[in-house]
N, C-alpha and C positions, 0 to 999 in steps of 0.2 A: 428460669423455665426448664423446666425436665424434658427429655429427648424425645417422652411420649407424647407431650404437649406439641412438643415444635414438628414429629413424625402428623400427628394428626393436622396443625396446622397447616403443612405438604399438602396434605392430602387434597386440602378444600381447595387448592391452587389449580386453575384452568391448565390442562396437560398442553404444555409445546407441541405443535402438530413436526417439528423437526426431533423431538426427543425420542421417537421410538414406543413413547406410553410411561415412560418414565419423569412422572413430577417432578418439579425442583430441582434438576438437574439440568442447569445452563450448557448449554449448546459447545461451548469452547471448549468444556470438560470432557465433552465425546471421543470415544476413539476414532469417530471417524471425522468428526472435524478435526482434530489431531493428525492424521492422516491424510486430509485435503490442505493442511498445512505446509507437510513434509513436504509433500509432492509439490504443489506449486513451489517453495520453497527452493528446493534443488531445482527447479527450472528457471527462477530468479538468479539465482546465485550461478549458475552454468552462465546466461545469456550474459551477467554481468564482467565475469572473466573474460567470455570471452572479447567483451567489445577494452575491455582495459590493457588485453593483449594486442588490438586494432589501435587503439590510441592510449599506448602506456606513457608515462609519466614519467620524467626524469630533473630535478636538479630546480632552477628556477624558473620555469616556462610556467605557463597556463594549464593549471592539470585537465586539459578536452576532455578525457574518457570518463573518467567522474562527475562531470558539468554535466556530458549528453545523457548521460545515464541519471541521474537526478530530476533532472527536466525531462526527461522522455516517462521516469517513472512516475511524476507529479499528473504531468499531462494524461496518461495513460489513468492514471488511480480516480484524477475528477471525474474521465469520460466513464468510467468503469460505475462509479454511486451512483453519477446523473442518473444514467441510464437505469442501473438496475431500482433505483427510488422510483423512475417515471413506470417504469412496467407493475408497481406493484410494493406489495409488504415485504418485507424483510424476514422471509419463512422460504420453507423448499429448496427448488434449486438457485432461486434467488441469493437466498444466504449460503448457500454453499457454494456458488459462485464467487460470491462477496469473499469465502473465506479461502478459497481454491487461489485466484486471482489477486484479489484483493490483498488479503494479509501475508499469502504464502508469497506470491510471485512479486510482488509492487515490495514487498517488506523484506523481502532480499534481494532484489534487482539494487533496488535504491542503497544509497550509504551513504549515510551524512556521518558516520564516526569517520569515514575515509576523508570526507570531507575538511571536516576538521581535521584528522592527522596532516592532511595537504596542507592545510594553511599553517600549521603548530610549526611543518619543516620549511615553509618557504619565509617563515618567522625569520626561524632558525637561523637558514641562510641569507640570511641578509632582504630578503626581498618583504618587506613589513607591508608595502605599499598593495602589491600585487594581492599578497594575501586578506587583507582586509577587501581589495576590489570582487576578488574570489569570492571571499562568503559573501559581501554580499548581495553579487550578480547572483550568488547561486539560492540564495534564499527569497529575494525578488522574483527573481526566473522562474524558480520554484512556486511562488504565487501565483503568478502570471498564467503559466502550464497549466497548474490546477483549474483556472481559468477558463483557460482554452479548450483543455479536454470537458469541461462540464458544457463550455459552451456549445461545441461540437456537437456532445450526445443530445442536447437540447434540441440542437436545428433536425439532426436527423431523426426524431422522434418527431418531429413536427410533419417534415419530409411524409414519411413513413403513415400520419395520421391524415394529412392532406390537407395540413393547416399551414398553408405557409403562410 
């Protein structure tokens, strides 16, 4: 296919009401979802120091700060789709929501590489047992969470609707 084939084949595509006027140009590729990335991003990543600084990790214990941080991020990320799926399309500030929150903040708050590095050194040090219970509390929990928060935004949109 030549470029002018596939420029015109753009063309006949329904314009994204989030793209500005600009066909065929996915929504991630924006500067300014780029931007609602960064931004939620650094606020994930802030919030998550700092609770790792409140409950830091040492040696062979149960790594808390990574656990709550994982499950709070899970929890927080189901309640966050429920919600913005029940109000609507996935367009506006719904999707920029989704990617504000959503990818930037839920997607650096959370860290399952930490996760794993936790379990790889409590391997290490001798605690095989702990660490296998670790992942998979934190991957259940993590279900679970997801769960909870979808549950959540479910009741209180019902709440909210007057359907209880």
């Amino acid at each position: 296919m030549r470029s002018g084939d596939r420029r015109r084949d753009l063309d006949k595509l329904p314009i994204d009401p989030d793209s500005g006027g600009r066909a065929g140009v996915p929504f991630h590729l924006h500067p300014e979802a780029l931007g609602l990335v960064l931004l939620g991003g650094a606020a994930g990543t802030a919030a998550r120091y700092g609770i790792e600084l409140l409950l830091p990790h040492d040696g062979t214990g149960w790594p808390t700060g990574t656990f709550v941080i994982n499950l709070a991020g899970a929890a927080v990320l189901g309640g966050l789709l429920e919600a913005l799926a029940r109000l609507g399309p996935d367009s506006g500030w719904r999707r920029r929501t989704r990617v504000l929150v959503g990818t930037g903040v839920c997607g650096a708050f959370t860290t399952y590489s930490t996760l794993a590095l936790e379990a790889s050194l409590l391997v290490r040090d001798g605690a095989a047992g702990l660490a296998a219970g670790y992942a998979a509390a934190s991957v259940v929990g993590g279900i679970i969470a997801a769960w909870v928060g979808i549950t959540a935004a479910a009741s209180l949109r019902r709440t909210a609707d007057g359907d209880r």
